[in-house]
C-alpha positions as CSV (number, residue, x, y, z in Angstrom):
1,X,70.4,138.9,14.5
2,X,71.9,142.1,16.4
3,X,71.3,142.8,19.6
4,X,71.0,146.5,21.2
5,X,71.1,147.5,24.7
6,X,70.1,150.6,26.6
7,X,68.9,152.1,29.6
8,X,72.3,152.8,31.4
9,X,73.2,155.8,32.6
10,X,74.5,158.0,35.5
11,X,72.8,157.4,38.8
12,X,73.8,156.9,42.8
13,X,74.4,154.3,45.0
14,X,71.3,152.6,46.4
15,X,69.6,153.8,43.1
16,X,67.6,151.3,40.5
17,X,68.5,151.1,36.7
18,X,66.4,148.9,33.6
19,X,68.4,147.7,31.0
20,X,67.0,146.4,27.8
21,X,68.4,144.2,25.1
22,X,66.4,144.2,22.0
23,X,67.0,141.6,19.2
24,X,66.9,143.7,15.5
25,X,65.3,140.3,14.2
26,X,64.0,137.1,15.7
27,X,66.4,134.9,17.3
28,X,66.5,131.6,16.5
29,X,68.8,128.1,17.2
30,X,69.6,129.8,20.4
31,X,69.5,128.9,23.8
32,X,68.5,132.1,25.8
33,X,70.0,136.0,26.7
34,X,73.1,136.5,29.0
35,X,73.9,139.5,30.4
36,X,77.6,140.2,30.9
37,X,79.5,143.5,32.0
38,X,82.9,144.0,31.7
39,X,84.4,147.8,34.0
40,X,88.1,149.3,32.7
41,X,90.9,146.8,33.0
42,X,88.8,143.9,33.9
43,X,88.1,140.9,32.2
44,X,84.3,141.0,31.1
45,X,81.7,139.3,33.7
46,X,78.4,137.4,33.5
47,X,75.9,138.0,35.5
48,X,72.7,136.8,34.3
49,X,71.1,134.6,31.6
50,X,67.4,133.7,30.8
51,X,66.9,130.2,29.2
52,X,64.7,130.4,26.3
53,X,63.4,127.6,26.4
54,X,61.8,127.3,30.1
55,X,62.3,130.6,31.7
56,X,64.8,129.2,33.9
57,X,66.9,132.5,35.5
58,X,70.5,132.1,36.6
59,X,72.5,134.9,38.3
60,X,76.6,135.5,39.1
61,X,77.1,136.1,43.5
62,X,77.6,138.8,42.5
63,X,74.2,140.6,41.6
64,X,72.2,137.6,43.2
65,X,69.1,139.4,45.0
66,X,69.5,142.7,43.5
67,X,69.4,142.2,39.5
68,X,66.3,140.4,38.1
69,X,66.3,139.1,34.2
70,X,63.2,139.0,32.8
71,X,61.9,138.9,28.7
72,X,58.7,140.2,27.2
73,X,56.5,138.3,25.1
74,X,58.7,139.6,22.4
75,X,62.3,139.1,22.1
76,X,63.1,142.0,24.5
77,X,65.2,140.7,27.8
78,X,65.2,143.1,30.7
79,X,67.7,143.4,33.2
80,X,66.1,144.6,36.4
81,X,69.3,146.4,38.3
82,X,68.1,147.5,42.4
83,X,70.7,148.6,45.2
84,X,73.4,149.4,42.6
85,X,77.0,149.5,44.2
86,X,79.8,151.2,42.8
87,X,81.4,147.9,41.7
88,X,78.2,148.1,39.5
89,X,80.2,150.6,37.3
90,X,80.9,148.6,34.3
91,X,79.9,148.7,30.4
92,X,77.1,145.8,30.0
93,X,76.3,143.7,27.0
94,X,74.0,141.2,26.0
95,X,74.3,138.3,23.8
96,X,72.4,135.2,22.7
97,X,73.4,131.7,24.0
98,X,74.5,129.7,21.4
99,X,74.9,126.3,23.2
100,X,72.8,124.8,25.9
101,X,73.6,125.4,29.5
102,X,73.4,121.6,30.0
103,X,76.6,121.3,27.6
104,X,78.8,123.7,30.0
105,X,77.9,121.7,32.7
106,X,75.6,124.4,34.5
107,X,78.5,126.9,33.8
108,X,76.8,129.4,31.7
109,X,78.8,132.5,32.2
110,X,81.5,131.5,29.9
111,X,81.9,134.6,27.0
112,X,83.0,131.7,24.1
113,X,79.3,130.1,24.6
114,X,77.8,133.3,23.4
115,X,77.0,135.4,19.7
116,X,76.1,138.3,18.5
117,X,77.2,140.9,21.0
118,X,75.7,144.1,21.2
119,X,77.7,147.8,21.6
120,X,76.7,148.1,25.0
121,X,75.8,150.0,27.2
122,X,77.4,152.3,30.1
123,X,76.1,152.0,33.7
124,X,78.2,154.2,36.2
125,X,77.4,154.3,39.9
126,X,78.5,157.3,41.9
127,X,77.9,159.6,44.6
């Protein structure tokens, strides 16, 4: 399975974006979507992942009470971006969870948990 994001764009502070990651196939032996981002010369970032298998939403400081995951009945994940920042400038990417959360020890941000990356796709906040 490939995943494919879009939705990003150009847009100003205060402003609201909808990113989608759509699966080319159906996922399965997975453990849920995470949504990372990773802006020039820093190391990449998670900030959200859906559980698959209860719905179960986790979010990085952050974007915590700005940026909502969410997935369709299909295997479409959203990512629900409100009062973007500058620091919000970043490429993001989406990838499926390849281990369960539990085995990280709650730590589900960690890039080497995570498979089948998509191209990703550029959000840049500016005034």
């Amino acid at each position: 399975v490939q995943y494919v994001e879009s939705g990003g764009g150009l847009v100003q502070p205060g402003d609201s974006l909808r990113l989608s990651c759509a699966a080319s196939g159906v996922p399965s032996d997975y453990f849920g979507i995470g949504w990372f981002r990773q802006a020039p010369g820093k190391q990449r970032e998670g900030i959200s992942f859906i559980d698959s298998r209860n719905g179960r939403t986790y979010y990085a400081d952050s974007v915590k009470g700005r940026f909502t995951i969410v997935r369709d009945n299909s295997v479409t994940v959203f990512l629900q971006m409100n009062s973007l920042k500058s620091e919000d400038t970043a490429n993001y990417y989406c990838a499926e969870r390849a281990v369960p959360p539990e085995f990280s020890g709650g730590h589900v941000f960690y890039p080497a948990d995570y498979r089948s990356w998509g191209q990703g796709t550029q959000v840049t906040v500016s005034s």
